[in-house]
C-alpha positions in Angstrom: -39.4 -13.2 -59.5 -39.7 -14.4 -56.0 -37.5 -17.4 -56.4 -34.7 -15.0 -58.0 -35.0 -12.4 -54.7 -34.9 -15.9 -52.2 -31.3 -17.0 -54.8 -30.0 -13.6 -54.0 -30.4 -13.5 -50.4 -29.2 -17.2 -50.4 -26.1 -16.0 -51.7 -25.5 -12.9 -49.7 -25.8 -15.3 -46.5 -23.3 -17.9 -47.6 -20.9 -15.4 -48.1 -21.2 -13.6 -45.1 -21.5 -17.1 -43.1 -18.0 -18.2 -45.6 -16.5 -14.8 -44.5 -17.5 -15.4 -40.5 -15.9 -18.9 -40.8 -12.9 -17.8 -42.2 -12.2 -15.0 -39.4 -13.0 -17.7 -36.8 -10.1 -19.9 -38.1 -7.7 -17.1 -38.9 -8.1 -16.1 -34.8 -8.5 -19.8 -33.8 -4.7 -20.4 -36.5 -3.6 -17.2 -34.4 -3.9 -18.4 -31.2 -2.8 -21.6 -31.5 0.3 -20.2 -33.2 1.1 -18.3 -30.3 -0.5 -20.4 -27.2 1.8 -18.4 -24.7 1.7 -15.0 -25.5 -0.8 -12.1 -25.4 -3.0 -10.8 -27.8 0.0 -7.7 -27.4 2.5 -10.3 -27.6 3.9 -10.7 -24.4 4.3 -13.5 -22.4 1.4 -14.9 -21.4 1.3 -16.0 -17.6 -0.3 -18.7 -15.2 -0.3 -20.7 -11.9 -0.2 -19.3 -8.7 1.9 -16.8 -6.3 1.4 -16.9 -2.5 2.3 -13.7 -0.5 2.3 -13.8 3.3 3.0 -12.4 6.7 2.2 -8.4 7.5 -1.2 -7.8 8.4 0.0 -3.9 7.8 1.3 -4.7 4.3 -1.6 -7.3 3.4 -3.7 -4.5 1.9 -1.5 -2.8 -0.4 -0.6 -6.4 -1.3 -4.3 -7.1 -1.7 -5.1 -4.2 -3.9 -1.6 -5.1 -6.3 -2.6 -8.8 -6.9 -6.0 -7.6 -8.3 -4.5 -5.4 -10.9 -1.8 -7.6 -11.6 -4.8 -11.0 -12.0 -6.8 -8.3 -13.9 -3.7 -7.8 -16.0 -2.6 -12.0 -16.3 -6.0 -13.7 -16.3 -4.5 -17.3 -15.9 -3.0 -16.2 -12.1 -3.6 -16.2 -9.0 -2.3 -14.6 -6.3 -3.4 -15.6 -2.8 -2.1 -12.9 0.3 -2.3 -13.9 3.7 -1.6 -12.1 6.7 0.3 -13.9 10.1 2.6 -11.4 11.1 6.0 -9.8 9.9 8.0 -12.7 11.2 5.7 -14.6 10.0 6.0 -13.8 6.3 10.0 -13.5 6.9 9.7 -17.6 8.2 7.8 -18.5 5.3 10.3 -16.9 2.7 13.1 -19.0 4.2 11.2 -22.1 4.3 9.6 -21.7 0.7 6.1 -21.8 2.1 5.2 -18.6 0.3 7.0 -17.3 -2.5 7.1 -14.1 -1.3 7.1 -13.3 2.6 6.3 -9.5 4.1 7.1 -7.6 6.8 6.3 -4.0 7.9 9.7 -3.4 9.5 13.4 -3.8 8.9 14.7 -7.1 9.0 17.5 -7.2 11.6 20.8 -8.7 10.8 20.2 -12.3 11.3 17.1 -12.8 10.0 18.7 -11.7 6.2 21.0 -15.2 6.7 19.0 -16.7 4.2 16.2 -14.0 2.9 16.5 -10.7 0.7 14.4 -8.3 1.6 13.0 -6.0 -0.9 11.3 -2.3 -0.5 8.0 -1.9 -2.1 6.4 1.3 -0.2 6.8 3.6 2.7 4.2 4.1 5.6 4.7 8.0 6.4 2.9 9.7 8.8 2.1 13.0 9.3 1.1 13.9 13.2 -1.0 17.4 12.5 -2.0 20.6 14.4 -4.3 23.7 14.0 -2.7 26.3 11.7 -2.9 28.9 14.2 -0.5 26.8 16.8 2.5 28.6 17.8 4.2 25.4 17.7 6.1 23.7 15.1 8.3 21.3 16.2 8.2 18.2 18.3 11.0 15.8 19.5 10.1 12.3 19.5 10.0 12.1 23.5 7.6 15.1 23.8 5.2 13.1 20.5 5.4 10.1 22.9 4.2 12.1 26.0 1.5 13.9 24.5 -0.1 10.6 22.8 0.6 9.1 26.4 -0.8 11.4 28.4 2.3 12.3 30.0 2.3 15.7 28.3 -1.1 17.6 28.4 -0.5 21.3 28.2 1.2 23.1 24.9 3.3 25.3 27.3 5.5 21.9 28.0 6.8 21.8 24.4 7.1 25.5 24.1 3.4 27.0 23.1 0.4 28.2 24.3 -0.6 27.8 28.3 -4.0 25.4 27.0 -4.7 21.8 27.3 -3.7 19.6 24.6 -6.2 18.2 22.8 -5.7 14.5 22.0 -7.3 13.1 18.6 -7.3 9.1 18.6 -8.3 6.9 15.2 -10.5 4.2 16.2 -9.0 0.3 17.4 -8.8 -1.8 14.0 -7.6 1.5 11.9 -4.4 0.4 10.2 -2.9 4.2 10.7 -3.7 3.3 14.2 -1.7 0.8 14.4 1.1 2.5 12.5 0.8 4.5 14.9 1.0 2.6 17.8 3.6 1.1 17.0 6.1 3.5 15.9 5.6 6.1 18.5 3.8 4.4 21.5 5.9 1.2 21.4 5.6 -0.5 25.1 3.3 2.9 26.4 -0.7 2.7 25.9 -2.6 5.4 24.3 -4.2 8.6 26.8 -7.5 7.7 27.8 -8.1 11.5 27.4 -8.4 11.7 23.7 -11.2 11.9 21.3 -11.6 9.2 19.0 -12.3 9.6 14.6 -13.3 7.5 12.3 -11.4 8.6 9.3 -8.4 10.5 8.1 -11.1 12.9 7.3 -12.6 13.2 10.3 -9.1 13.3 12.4 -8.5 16.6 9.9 -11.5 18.1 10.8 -11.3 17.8 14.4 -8.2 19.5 14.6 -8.8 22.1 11.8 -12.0 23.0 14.5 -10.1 23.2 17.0 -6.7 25.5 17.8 -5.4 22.9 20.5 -6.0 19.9 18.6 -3.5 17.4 17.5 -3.7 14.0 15.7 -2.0 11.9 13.5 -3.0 11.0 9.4 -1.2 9.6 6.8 0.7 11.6 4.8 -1.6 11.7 1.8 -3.9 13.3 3.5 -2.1 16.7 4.4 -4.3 20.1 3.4 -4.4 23.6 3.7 -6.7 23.4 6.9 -4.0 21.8 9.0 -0.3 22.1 10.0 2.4 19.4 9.7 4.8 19.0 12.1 7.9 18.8 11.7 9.3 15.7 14.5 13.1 16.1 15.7 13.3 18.9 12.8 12.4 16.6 9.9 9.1 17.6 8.0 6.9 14.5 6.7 7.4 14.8 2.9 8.4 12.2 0.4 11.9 13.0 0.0 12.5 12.6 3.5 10.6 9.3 3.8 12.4 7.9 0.8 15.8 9.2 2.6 14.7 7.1 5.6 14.9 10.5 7.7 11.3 11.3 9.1 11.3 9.3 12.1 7.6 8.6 12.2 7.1 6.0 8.9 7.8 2.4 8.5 9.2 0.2 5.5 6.9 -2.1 3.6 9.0 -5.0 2.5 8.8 -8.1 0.5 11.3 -10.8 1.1 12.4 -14.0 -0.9 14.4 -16.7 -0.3 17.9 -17.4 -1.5 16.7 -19.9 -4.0 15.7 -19.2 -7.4 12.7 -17.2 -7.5 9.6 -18.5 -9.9 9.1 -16.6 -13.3 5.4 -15.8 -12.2 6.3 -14.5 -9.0 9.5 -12.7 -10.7 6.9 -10.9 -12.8 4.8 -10.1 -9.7 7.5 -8.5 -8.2 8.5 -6.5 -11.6 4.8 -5.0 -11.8 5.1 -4.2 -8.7 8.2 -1.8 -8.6 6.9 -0.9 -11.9 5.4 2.5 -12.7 1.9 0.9 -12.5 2.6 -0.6 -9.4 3.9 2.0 -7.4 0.9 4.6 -9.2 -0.8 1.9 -7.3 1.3 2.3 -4.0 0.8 5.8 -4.0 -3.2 5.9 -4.5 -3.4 3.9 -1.7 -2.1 6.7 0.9 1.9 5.1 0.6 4.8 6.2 -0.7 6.8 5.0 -3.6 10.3 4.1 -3.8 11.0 4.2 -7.5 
């Protein structure tokens, strides 16, 4: 009786080990079959892409090559910073596949580049909703963030000191910042410093004289966006290159032929992934 049982079970297991071994080699026939493709069927990719030059675009570019290596486990794609000029030199001289800059390129530096659009920087410089005013030209943004400027009644509001509210050195809106407006000035000593896009919000949502800066992702019901030379921060103006306050994030390539890998890279990214991506991270798209 026993032995009969132990013959059964004997042959329940060979079958199930016969039926294991002959889904191992239908997968193992499968993939050799197809060595360069997906288990979706599409191509499947390796090597590496190197992306470098803006320290501004490096995160965006940081947070695309790890979707895109999630995506294509046989790449890698290594981004380095060095500076906009930088990352245009090394996409002329082929030391990166893919140079970036966070500003136009100006004519003679696209000799022997093409630059490419992969996000706008917009930003959004904020009051109290309860401010009279509405409107600021560029000059009178400049003098407030300055210091040259530090009572509302000098651009048409309130007779009150202007509250000032700074982000912190190192903050890449900062920067932005910084650079767009301020240029060859220096920040007021005068104003308060935050942390945070949320904190920046807060401070002038407390406060009726307040103004600050955030990125445009970041715009609420508890403050007011201003509108700069007439021209309110909102996508379609940024992607109509119209709000003066925002700044292109490019990628740029040589004239020779670009690599299939870093081809794809550059597909994923102007893709509707990539851009979902581009917008999470507090930029605007451009497709």
């Amino acid at each position: 009786m026993k032995t009969g049982i132990m013959s059964k079970k004997l042959v329940v297991l060979l079958a199930a080990l016969l039926m294991v071994s002959v889904f191992a080699v239908g997968c193992l026939g499968a993939n050799q079959n197809n060595p360069g493709q997906n288990d979706d069927g599409t191509p499947r990719l390796s090597g590496t892409v190197t992306i470098a030059g803006s320290t501004s675009v490096q995160p965006i570019s940081e947070e695309l090559a790890f979707v895109f290596m999630d995506i294509n486990q046989g790449v890698r794609v290594e981004v380095m910073g060095g500076g906009s000029g930088a990352g245009i030199r090394a996409a002329e001289t082929g030391t990166a596949d893919i140079g970036a800059s966070s500003r136009d390129l100006r004519p003679e530096e696209l000799a022997n580049v093409n630059d490419i659009l992969m996000a706008i920087d917009g930003i959004a410089v904020i009051t109290h909703p309860d401010n009279p005013v509405n409107n600021l030209s560029f000059e009178d943004l400049q003098g407030i963030f300055t210091g040259e400027i530090t009572n509302w009644n000098q651009v048409g509001g309130a007779n009150a000191g202007i509250l000032v509210v700074n982000r912190e050195e190192g903050s890449g809106t900062r920067g932005a910042f910084d650079e767009i407006v301020i240029g060859d000035g220096e920040f007021t000593n005068a104003a308060i410093i935050q942390n945070s896009t949320g904190a920046v919000r807060e401070a002038v949502s407390n406060d009726v004289n307040g103004i600050g800066y955030i990125s445009i992702g970041g715009i609420n019901d508890s403050i007011k966006p201003l509108t700069i030379d007439g021209i309110a921060p909102t996508v379609e103006m940024l992607q109509a290159e119209e709000y003066p306050v925002a700044r292109p994030f490019i990628y740029i390539i040589g004239d020779d032929d670009l690599s299939e890998l870093a081809q794809a890279f550059l597909d994923f990214v102007l893709s509707a992934e990539g851009q979902r991506i581009v917008q999470e991270n507090g930029l605007v798209p451009v497709r």
